[in-house]
C-alpha positions in Angstrom: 0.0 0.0 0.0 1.3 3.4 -0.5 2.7 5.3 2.1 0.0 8.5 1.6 -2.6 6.3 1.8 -1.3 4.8 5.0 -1.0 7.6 6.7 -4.6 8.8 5.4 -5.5 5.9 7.2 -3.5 6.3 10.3 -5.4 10.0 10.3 -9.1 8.4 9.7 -8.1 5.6 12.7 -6.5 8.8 14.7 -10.2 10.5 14.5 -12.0 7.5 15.1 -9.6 6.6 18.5 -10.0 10.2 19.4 -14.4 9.8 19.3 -14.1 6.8 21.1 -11.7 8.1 23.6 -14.9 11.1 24.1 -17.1 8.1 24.2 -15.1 6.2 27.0 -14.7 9.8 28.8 -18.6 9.9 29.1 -19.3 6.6 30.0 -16.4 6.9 32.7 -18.1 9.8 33.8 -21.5 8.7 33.6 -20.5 5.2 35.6 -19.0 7.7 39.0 -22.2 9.7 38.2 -24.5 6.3 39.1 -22.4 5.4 41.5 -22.3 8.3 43.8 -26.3 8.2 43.5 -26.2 4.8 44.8 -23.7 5.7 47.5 -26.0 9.1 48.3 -29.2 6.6 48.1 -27.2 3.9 50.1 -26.2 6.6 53.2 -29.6 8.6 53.0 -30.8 5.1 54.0 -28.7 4.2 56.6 -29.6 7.4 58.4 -32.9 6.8 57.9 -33.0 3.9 59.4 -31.4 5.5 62.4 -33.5 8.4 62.9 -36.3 4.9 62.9 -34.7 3.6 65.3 -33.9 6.2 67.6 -38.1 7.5 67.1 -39.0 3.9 67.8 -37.3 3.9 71.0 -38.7 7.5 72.0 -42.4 5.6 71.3 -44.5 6.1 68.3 -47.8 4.9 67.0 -47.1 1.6 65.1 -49.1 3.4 62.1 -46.4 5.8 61.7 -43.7 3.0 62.5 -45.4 1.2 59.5 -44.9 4.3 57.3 -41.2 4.4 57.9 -40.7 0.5 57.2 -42.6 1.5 54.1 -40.4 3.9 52.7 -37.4 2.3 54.1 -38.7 -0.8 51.2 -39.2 2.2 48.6 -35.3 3.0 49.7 -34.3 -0.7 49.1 -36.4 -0.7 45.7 -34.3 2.5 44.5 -31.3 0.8 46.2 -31.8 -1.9 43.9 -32.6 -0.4 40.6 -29.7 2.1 41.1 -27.2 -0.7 41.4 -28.3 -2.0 38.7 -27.9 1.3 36.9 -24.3 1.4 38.3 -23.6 -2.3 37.0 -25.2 -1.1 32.9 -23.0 2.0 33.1 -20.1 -0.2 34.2 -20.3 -2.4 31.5 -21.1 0.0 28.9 -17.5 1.9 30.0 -16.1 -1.2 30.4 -17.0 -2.1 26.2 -16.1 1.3 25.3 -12.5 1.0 26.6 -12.4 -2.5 24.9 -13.1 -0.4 21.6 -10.8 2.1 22.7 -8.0 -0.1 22.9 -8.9 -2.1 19.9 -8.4 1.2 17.6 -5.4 2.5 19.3 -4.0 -1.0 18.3 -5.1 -0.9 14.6 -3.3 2.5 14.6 -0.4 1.3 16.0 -0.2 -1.8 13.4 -0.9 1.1 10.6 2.2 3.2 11.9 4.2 0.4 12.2 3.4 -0.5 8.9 4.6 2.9 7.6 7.7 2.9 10.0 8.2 0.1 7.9 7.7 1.7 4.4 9.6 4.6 5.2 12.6 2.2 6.4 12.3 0.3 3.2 12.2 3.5 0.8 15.8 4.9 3.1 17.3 1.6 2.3 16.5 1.8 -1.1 17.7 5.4 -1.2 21.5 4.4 0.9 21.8 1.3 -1.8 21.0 4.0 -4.7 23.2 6.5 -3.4 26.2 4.1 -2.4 26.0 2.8 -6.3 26.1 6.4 -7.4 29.2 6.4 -5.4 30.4 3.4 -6.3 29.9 4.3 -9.8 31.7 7.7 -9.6 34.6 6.0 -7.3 34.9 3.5 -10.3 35.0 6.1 -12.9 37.5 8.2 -11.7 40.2 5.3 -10.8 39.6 4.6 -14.5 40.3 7.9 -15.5 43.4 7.7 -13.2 44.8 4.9 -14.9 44.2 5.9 -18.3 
C-alpha cells in the first residue's frame, strides 16, 4: 500500500480513536455519576433507618412505624434499581474501553506499517546512493589509470 494512503489511514483511525476516547470519557463519567447516586441513596438510607430507630425507642404509633418500614422498602427498591444502573453504566464503559484499545491497536499496526515503508524506501535510497558512489569511485580510478 502506499505510504500516503497509510497515513490517510493512520489520520481516519487517529479520528475515530479520538471519538471513542470522548465516548469512554462519558461513560467513565456517567459510571462515577451512578455510583455516587447509589452511594448518596445507600447513606440517606442508613440514616434513615437510624433516625427509625432512635423515634422507635422515644415511642410512636405503630401506624407511623409502618410508614417508615414502608419507605425504608421504597429506599431498598431505588437501592436496587440504582445498582443495577451502576452495574449497565459499568459495563457500557467497560465495552467502550475495549473499543478504545482495539483502535489504538489498529493504529499502532498502521504506523508500524509505515515505520516500515519509510525504512524500506531509506534503504533503497542508501543502496541507490552508495551505487552512485560506487559508480563515480569507479569512474574516476579509470580515468586515473588511463
Amino acid at each position: 500500500m502506499a505510504l500516503a494512503q497509510l497515513q490517510l489511514l493512520v489520520k481516519v483511525q487517529q479520528e475515530k480513536e479520538d471519538k471513542l476516547q470522548a465516548q469512554y470519557r462519558a461513560a467513565l463519567q456517567n459510571y462515577q455519576s451512578m455510583q455516587q447516586k447509589y452511594q448518596g441513596l445507600a447513606d440517606y438510607r442508613i440514616e434513615y433507618v437510624q433516625q427509625t430507630q432512635s423515634r422507635g425507642q422515644e415511642g410512636m404509633a405503630s401506624r407511623h412505624f409502618n410508614q417508615y418500614l414502608n419507605f425504608i422498602g421504597k429506599l431498598d427498591a431505588a437501592l436496587t434499581a440504582q445498582q443495577q444502573y451502576v452495574q449497565q453504566a459499568k459495563a457500557n464503559a467497560d465495552q467502550r474501553l475495549v473499543q478504545l484499545l482495539a483502535m489504538q491497536k489498529k493504529r499502532k499496526a498502521l504506523e508500524i506499517l509505515i515505520e516500515r515503508d519509510l525504512a524500506e524506501v531509506q534503504r533503497k535510497a542508501d543502496k541507490q546512493e552508495q551505487k552512485m558512489l560506487d559508480e563515480i569511485a569507479t569512474q574516476q580510478f579509470f580515468r586515473r589509470v588511463s
